[in-house]
mmCIF file as Biopython writes it, N, C-alpha, C and O atoms, coordinates in Angstrom:
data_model
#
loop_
_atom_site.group_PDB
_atom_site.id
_atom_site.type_symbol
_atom_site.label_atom_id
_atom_site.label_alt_id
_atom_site.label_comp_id
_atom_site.label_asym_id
_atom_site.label_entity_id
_atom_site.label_seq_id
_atom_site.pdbx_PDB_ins_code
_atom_site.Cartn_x
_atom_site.Cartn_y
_atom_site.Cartn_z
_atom_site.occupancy
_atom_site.B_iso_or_equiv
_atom_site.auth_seq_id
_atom_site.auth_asym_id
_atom_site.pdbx_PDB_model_num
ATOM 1   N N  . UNK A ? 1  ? -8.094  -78.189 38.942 1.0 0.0 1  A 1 
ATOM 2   C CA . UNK A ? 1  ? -9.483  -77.921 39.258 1.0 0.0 1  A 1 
ATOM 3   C C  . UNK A ? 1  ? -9.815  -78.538 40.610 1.0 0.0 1  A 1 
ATOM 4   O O  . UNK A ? 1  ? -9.563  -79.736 40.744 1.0 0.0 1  A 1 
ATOM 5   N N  . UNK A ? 2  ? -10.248 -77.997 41.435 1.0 0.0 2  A 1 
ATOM 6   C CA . UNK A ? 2  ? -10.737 -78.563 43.034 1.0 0.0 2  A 1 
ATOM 7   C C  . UNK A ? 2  ? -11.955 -79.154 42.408 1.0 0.0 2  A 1 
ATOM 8   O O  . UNK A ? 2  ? -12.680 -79.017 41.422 1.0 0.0 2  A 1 
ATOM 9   N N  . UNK A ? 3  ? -11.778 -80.043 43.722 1.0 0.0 3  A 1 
ATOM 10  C CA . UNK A ? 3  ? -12.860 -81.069 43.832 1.0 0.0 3  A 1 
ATOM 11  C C  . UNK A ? 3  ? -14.335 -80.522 44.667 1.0 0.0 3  A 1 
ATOM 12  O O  . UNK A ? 3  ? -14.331 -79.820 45.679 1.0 0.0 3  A 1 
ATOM 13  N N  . UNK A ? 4  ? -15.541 -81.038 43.964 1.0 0.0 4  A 1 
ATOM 14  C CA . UNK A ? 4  ? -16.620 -80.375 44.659 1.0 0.0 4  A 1 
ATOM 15  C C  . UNK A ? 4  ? -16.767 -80.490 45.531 1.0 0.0 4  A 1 
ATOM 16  O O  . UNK A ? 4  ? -16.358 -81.548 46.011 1.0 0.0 4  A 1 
ATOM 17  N N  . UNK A ? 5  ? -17.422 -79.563 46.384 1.0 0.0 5  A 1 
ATOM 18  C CA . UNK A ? 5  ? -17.944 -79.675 47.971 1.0 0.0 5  A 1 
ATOM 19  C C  . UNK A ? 5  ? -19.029 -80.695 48.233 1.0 0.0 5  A 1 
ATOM 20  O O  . UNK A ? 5  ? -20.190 -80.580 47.840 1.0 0.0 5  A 1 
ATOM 21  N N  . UNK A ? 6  ? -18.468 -81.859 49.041 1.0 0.0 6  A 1 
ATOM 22  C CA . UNK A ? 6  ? -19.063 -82.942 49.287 1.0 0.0 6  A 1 
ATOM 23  C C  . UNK A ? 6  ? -19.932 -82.493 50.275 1.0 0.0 6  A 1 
ATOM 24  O O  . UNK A ? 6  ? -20.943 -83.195 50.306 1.0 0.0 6  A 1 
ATOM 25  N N  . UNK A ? 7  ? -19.932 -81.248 51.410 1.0 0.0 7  A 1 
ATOM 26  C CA . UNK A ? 7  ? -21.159 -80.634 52.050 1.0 0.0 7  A 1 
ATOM 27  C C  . UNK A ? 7  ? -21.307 -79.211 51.514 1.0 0.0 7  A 1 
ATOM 28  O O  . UNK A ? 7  ? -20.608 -78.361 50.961 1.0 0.0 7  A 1 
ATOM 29  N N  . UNK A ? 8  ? -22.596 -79.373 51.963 1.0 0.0 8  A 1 
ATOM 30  C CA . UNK A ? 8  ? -23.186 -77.879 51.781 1.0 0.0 8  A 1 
ATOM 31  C C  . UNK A ? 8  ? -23.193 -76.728 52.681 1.0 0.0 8  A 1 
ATOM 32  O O  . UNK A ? 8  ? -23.884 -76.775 53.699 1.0 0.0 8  A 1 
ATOM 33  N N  . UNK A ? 9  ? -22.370 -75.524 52.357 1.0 0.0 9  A 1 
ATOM 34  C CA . UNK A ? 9  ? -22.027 -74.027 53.233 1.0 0.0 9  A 1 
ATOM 35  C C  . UNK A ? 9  ? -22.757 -74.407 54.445 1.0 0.0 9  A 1 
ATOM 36  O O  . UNK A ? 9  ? -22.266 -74.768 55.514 1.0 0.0 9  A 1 
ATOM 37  N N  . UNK A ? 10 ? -24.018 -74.275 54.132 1.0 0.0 10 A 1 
ATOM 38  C CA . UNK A ? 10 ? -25.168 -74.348 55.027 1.0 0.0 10 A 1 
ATOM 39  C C  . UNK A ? 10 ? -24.811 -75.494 56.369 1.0 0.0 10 A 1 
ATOM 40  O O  . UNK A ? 10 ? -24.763 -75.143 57.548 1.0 0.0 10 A 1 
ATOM 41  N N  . UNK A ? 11 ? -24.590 -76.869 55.890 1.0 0.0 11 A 1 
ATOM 42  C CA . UNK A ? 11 ? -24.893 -77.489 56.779 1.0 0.0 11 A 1 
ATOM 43  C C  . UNK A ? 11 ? -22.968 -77.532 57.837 1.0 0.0 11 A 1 
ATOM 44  O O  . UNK A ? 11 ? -22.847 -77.817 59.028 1.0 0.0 11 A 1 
ATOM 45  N N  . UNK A ? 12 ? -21.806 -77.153 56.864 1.0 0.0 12 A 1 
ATOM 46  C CA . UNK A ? 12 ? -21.069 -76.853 57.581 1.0 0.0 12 A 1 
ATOM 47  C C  . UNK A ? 12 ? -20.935 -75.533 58.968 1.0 0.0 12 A 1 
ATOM 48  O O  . UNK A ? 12 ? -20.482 -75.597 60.111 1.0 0.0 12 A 1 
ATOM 49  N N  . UNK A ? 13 ? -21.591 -74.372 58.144 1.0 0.0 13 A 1 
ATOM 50  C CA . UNK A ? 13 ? -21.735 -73.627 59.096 1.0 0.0 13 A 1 
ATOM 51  C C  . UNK A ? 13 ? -22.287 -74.019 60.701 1.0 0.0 13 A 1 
ATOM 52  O O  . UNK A ? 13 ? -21.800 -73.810 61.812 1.0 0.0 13 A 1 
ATOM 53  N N  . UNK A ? 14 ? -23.603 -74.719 60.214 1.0 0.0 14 A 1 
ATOM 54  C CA . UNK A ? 14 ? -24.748 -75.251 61.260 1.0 0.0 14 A 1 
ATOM 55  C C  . UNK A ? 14 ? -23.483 -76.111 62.244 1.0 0.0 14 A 1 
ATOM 56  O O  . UNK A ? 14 ? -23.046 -75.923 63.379 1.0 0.0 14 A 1 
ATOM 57  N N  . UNK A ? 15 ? -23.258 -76.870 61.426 1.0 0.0 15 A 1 
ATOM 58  C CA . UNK A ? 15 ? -22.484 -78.114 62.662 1.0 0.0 15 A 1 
ATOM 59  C C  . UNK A ? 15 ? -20.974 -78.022 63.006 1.0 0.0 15 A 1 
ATOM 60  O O  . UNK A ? 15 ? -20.411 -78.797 63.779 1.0 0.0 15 A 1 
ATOM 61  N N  . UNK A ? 16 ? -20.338 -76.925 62.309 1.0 0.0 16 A 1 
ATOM 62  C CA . UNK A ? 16 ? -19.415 -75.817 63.443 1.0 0.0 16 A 1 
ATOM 63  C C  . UNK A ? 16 ? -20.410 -75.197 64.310 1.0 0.0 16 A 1 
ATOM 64  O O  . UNK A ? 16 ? -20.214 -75.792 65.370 1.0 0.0 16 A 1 
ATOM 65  N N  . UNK A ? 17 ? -21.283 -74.431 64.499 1.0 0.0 17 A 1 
ATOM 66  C CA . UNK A ? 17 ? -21.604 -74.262 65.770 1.0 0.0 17 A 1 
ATOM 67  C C  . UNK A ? 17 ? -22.040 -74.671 66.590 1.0 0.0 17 A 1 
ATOM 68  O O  . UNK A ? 17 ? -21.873 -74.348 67.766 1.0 0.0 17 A 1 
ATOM 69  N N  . UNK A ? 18 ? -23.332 -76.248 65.738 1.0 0.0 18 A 1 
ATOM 70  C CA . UNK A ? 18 ? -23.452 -77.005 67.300 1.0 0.0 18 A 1 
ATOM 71  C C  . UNK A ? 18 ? -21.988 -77.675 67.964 1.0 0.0 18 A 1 
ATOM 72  O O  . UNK A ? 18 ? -21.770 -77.777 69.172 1.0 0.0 18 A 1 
ATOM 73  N N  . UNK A ? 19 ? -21.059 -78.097 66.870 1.0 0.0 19 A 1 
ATOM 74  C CA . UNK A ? 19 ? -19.983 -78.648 67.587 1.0 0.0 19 A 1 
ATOM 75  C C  . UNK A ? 19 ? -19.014 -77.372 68.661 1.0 0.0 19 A 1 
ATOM 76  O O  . UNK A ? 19 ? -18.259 -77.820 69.524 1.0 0.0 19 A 1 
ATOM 77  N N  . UNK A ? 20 ? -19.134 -76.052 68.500 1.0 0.0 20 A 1 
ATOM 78  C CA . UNK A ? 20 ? -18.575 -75.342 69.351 1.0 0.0 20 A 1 
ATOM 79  C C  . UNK A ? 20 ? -19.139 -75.116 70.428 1.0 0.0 20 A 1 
ATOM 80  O O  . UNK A ? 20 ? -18.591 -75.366 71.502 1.0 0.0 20 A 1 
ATOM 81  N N  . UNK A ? 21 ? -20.997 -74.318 70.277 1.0 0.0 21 A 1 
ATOM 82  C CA . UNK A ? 21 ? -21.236 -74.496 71.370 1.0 0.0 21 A 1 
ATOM 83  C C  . UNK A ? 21 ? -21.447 -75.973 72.367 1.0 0.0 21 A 1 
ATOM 84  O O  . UNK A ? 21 ? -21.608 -75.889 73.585 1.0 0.0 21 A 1 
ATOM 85  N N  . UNK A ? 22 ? -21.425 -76.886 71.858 1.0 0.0 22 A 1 
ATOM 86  C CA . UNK A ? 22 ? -21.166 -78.095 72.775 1.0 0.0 22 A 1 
ATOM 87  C C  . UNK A ? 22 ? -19.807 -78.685 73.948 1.0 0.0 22 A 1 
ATOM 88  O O  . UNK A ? 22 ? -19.568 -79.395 74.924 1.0 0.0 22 A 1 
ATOM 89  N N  . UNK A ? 23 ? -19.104 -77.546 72.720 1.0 0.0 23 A 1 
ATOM 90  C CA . UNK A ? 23 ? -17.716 -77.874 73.439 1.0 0.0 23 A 1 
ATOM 91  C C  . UNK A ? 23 ? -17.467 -76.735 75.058 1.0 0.0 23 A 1 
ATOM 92  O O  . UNK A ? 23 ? -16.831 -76.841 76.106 1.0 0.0 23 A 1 
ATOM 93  N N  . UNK A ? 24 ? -18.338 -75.763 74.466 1.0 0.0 24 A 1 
ATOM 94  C CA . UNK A ? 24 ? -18.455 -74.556 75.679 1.0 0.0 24 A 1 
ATOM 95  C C  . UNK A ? 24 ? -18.752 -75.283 76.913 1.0 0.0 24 A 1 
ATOM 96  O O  . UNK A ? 24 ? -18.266 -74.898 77.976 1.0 0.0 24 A 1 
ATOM 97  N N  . UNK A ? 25 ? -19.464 -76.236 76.853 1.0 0.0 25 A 1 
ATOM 98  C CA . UNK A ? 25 ? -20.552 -76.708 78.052 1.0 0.0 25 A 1 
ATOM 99  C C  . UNK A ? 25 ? -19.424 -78.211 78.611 1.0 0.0 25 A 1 
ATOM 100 O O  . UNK A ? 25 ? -19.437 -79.316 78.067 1.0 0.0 25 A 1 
ATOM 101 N N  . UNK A ? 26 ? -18.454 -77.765 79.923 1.0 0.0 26 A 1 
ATOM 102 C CA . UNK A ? 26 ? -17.539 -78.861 80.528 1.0 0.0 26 A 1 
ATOM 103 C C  . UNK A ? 26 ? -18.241 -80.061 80.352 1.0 0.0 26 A 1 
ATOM 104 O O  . UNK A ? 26 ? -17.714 -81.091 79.929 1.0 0.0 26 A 1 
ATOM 105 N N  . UNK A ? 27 ? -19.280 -79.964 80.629 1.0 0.0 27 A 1 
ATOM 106 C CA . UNK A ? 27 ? -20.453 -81.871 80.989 1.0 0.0 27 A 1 
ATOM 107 C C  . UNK A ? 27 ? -20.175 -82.269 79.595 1.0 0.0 27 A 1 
ATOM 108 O O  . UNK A ? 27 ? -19.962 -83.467 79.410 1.0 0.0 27 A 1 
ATOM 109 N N  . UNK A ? 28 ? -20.130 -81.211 78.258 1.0 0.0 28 A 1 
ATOM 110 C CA . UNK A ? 28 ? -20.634 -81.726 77.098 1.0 0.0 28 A 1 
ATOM 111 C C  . UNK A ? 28 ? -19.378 -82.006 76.248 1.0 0.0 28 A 1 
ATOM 112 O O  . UNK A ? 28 ? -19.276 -82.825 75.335 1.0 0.0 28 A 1 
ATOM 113 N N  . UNK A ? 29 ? -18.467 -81.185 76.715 1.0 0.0 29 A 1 
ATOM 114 C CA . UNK A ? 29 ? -16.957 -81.054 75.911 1.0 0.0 29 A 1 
ATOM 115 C C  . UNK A ? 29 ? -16.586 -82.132 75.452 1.0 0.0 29 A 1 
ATOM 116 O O  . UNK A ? 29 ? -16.304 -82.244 74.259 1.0 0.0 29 A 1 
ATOM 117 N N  . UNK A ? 30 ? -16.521 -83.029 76.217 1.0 0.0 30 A 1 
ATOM 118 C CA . UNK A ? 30 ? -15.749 -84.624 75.825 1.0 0.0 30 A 1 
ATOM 119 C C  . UNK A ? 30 ? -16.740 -85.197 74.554 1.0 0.0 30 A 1 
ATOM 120 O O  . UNK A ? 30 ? -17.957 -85.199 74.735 1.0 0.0 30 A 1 
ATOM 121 N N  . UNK A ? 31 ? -16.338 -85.538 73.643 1.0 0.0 31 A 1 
ATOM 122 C CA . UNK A ? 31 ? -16.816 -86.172 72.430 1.0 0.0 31 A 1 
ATOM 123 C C  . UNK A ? 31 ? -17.966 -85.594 71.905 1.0 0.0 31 A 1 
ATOM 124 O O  . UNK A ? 31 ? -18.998 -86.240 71.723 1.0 0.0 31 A 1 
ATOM 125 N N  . UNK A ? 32 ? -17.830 -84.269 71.621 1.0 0.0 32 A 1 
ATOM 126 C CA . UNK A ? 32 ? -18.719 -83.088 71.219 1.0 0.0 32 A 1 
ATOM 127 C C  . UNK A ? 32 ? -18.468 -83.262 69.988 1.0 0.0 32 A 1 
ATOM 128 O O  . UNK A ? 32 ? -19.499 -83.810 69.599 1.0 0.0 32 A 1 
ATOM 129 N N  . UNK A ? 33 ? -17.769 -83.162 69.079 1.0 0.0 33 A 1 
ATOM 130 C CA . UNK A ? 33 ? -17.720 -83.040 67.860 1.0 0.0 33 A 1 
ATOM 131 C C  . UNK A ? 33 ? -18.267 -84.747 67.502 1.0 0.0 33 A 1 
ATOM 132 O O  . UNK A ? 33 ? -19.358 -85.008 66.995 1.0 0.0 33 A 1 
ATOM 133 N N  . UNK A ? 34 ? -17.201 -85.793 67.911 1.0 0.0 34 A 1 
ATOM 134 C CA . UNK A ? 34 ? -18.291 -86.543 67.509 1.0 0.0 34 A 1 
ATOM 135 C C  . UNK A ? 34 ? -20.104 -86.585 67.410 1.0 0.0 34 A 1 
ATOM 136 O O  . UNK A ? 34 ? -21.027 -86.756 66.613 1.0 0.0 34 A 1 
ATOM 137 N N  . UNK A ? 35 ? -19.889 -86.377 68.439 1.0 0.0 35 A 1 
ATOM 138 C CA . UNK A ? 35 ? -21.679 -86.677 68.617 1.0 0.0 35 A 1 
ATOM 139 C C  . UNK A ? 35 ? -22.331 -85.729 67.696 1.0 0.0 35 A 1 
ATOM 140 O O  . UNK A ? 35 ? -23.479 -86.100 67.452 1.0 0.0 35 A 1 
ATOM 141 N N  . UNK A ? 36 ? -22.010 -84.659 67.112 1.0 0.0 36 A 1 
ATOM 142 C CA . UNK A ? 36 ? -22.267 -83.840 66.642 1.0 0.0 36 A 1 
ATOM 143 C C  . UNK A ? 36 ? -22.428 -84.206 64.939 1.0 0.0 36 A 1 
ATOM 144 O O  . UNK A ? 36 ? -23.311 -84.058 64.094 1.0 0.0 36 A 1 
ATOM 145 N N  . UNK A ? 37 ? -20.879 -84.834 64.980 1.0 0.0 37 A 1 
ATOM 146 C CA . UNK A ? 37 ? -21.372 -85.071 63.551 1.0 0.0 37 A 1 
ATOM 147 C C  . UNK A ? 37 ? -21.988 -86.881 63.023 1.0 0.0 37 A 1 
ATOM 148 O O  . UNK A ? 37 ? -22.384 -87.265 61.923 1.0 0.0 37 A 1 
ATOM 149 N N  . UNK A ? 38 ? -21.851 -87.554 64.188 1.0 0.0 38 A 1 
ATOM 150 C CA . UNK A ? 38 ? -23.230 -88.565 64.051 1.0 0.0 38 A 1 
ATOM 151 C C  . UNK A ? 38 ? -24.279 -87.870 63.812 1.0 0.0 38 A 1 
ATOM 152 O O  . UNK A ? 38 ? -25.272 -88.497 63.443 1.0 0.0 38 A 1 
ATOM 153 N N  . UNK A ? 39 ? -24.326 -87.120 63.882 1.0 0.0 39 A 1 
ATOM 154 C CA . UNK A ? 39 ? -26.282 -86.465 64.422 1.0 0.0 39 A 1 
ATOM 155 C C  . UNK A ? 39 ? -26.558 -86.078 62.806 1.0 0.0 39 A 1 
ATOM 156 O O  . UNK A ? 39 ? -27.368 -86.479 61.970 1.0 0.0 39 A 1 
ATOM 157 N N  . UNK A ? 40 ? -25.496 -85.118 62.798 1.0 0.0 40 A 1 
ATOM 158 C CA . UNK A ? 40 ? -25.463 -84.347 61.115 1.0 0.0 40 A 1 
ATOM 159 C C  . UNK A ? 40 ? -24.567 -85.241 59.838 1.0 0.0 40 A 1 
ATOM 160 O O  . UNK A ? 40 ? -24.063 -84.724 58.841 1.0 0.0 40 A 1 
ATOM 161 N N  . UNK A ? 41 ? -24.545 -86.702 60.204 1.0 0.0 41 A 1 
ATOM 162 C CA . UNK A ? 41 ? -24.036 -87.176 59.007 1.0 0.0 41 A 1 
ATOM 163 C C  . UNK A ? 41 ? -22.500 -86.664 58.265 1.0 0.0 41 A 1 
ATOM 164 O O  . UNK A ? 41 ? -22.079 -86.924 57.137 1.0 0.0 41 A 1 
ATOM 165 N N  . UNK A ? 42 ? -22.087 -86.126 58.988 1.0 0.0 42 A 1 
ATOM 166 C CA . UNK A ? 42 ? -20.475 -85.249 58.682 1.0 0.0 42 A 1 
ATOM 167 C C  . UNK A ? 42 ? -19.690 -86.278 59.210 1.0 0.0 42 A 1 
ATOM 168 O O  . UNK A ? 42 ? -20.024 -86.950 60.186 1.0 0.0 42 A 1 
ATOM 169 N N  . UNK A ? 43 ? -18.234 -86.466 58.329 1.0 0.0 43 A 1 
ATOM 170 C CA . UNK A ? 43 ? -17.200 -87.286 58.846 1.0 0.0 43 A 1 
ATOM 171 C C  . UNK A ? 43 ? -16.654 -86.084 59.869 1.0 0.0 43 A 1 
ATOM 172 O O  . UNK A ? 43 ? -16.558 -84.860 59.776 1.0 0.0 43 A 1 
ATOM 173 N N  . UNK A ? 44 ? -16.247 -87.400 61.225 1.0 0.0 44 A 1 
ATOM 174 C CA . UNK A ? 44 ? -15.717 -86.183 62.248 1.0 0.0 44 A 1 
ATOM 175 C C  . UNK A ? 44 ? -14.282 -85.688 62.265 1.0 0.0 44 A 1 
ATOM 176 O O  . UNK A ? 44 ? -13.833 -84.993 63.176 1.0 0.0 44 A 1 
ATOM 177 N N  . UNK A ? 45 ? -13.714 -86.014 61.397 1.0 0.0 45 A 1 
ATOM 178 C CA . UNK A ? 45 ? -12.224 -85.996 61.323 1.0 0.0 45 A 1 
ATOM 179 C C  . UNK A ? 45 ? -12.315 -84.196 60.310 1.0 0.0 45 A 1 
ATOM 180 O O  . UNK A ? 45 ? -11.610 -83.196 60.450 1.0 0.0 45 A 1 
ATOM 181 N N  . UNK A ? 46 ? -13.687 -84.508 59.197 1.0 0.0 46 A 1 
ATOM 182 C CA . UNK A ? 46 ? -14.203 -82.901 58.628 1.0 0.0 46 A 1 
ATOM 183 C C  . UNK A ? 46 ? -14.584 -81.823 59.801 1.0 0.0 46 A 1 
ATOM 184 O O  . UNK A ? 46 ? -14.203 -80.656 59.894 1.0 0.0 46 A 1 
ATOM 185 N N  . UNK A ? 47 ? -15.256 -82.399 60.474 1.0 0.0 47 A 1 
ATOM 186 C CA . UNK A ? 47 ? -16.213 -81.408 61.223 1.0 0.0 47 A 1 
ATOM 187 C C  . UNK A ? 47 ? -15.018 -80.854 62.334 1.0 0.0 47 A 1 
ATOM 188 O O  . UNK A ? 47 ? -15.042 -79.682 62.712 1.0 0.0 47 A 1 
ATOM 189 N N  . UNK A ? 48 ? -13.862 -81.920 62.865 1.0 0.0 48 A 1 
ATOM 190 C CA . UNK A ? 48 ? -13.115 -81.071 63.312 1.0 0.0 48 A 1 
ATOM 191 C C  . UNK A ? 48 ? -12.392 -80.040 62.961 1.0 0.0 48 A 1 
ATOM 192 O O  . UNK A ? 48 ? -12.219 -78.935 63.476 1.0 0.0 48 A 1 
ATOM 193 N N  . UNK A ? 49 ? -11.799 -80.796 61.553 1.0 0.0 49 A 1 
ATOM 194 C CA . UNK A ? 49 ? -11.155 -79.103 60.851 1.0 0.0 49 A 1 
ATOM 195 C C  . UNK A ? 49 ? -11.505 -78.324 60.268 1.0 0.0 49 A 1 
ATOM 196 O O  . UNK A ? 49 ? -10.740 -77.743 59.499 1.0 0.0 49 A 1 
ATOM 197 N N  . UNK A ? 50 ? -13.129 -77.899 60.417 1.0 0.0 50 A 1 
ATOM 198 C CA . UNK A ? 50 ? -14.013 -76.992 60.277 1.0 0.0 50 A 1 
ATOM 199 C C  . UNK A ? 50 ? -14.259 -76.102 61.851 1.0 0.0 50 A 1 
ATOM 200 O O  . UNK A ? 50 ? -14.250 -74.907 62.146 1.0 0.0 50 A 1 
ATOM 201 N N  . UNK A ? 51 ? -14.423 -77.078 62.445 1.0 0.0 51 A 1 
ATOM 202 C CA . UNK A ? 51 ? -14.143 -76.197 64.319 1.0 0.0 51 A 1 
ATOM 203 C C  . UNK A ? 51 ? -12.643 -75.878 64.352 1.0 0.0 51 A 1 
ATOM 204 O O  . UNK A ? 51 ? -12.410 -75.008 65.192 1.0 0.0 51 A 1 
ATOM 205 N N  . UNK A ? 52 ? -11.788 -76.216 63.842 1.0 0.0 52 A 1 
ATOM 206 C CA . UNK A ? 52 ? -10.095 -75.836 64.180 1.0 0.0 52 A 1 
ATOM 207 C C  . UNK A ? 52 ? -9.956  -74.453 63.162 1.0 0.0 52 A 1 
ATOM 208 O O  . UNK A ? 52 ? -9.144  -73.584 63.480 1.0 0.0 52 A 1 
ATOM 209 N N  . UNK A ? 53 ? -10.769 -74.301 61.953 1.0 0.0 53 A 1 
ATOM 210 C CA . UNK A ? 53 ? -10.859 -73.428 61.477 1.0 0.0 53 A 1 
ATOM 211 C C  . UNK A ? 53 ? -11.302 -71.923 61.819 1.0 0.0 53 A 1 
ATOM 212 O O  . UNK A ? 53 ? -10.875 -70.788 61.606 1.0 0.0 53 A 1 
ATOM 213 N N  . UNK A ? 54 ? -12.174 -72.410 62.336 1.0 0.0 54 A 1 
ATOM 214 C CA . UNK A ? 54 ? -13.243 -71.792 62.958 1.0 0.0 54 A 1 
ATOM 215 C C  . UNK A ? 54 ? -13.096 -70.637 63.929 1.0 0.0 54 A 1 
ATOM 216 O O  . UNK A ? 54 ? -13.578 -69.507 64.007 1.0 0.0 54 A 1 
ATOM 217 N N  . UNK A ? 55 ? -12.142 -71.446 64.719 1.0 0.0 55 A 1 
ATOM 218 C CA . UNK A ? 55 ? -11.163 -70.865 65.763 1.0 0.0 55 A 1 
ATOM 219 C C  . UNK A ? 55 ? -9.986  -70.373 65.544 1.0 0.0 55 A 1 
ATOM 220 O O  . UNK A ? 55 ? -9.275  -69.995 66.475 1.0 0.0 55 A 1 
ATOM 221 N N  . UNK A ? 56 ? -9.654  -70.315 64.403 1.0 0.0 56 A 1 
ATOM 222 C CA . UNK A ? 56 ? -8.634  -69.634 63.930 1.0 0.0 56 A 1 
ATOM 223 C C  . UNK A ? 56 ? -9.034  -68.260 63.070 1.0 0.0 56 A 1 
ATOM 224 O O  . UNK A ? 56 ? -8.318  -67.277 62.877 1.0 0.0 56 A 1 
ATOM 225 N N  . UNK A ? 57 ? -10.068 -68.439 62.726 1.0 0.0 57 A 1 
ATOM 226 C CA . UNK A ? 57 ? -10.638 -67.265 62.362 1.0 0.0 57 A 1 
ATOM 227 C C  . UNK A ? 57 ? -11.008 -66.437 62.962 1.0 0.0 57 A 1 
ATOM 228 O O  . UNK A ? 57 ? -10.865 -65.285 62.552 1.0 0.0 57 A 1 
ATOM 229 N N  . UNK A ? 58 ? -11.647 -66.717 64.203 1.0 0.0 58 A 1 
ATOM 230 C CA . UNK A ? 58 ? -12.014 -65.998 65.134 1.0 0.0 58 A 1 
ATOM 231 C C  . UNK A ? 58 ? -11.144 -65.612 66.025 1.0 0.0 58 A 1 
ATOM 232 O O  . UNK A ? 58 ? -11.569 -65.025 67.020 1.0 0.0 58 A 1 
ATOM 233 N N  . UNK A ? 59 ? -9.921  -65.818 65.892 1.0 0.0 59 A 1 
ATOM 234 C CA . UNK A ? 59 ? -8.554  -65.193 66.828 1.0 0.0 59 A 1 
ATOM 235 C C  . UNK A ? 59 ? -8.463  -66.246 68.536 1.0 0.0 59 A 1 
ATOM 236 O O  . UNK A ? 59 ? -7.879  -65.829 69.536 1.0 0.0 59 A 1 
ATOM 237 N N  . UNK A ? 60 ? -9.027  -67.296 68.472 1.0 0.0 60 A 1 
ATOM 238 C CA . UNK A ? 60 ? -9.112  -67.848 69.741 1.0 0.0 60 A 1 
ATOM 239 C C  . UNK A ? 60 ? -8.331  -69.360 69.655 1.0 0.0 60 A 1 
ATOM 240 O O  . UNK A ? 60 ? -8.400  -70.357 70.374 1.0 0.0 60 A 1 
ATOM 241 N N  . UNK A ? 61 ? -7.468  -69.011 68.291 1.0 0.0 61 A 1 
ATOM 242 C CA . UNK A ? 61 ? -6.600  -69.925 68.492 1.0 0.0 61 A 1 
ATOM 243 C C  . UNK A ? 61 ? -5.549  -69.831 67.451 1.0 0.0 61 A 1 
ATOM 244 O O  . UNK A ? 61 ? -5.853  -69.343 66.363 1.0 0.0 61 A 1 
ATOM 245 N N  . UNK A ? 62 ? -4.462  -70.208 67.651 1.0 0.0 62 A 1 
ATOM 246 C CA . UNK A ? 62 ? -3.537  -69.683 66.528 1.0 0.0 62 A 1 
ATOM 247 C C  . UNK A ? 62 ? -3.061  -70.233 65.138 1.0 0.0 62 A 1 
ATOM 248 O O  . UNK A ? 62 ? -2.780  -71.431 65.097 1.0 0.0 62 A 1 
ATOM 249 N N  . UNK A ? 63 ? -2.944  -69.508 64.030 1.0 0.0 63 A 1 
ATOM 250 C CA . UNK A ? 63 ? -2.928  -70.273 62.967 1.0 0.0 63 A 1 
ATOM 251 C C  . UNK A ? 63 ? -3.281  -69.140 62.083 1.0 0.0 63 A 1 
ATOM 252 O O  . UNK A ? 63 ? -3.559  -67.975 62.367 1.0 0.0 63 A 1 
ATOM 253 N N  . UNK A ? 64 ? -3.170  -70.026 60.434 1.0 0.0 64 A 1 
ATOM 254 C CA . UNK A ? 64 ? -3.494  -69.006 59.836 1.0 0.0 64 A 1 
ATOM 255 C C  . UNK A ? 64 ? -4.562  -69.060 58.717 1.0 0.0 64 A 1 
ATOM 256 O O  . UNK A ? 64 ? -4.730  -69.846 57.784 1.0 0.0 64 A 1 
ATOM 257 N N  . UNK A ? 65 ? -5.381  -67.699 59.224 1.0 0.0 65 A 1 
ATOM 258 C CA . UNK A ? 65 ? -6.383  -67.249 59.007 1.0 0.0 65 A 1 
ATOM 259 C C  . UNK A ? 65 ? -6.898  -67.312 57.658 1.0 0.0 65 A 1 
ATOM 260 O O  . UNK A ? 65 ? -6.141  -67.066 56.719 1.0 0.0 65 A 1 
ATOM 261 N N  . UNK A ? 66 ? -8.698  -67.764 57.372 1.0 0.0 66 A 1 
ATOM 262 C CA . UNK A ? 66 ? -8.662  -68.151 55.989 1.0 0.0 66 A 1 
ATOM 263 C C  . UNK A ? 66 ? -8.516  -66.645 55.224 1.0 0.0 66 A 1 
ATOM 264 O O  . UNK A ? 66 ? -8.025  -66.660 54.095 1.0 0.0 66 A 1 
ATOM 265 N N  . UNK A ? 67 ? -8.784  -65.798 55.602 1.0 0.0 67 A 1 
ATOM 266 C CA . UNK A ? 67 ? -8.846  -64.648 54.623 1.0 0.0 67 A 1 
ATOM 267 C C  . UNK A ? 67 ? -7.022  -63.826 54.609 1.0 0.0 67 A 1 
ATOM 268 O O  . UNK A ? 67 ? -6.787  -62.856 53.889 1.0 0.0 67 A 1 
#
């Protein structure tokens, strides 16, 4: 039996994209995900392999795909 989701869809979705679009922006790139998930209370070691995901889903990085 998996273990419950310690976040909610919602707030993962949200802070994959502030952490991506942050990373878009060169000034902002460097310690984007951190700051990101200080802000939103997310461990950043999660919030990264939710952006590494992210990007693998979306074909802009290689790996394999959740579906």
């Amino acid at each position: 039996m998996a273990a419950p989701r310690k976040y909610p869809a919602e707030l993962q979705e949200r802070a994959t994209r502030l952490a991506i679009e942050a990373r878009q922006d060169p000034e902002r790139r460097r310690g984007a995900v951190r700051r990101v998930s200080e802000q939103l209370g997310v461990n950043p070691e999660t919030l990264r392999n939710w952006v590494r995901q992210s990007e693998i889903d979306a074909g802009t990085r290689p790996g394999v795909s959740t579906s």
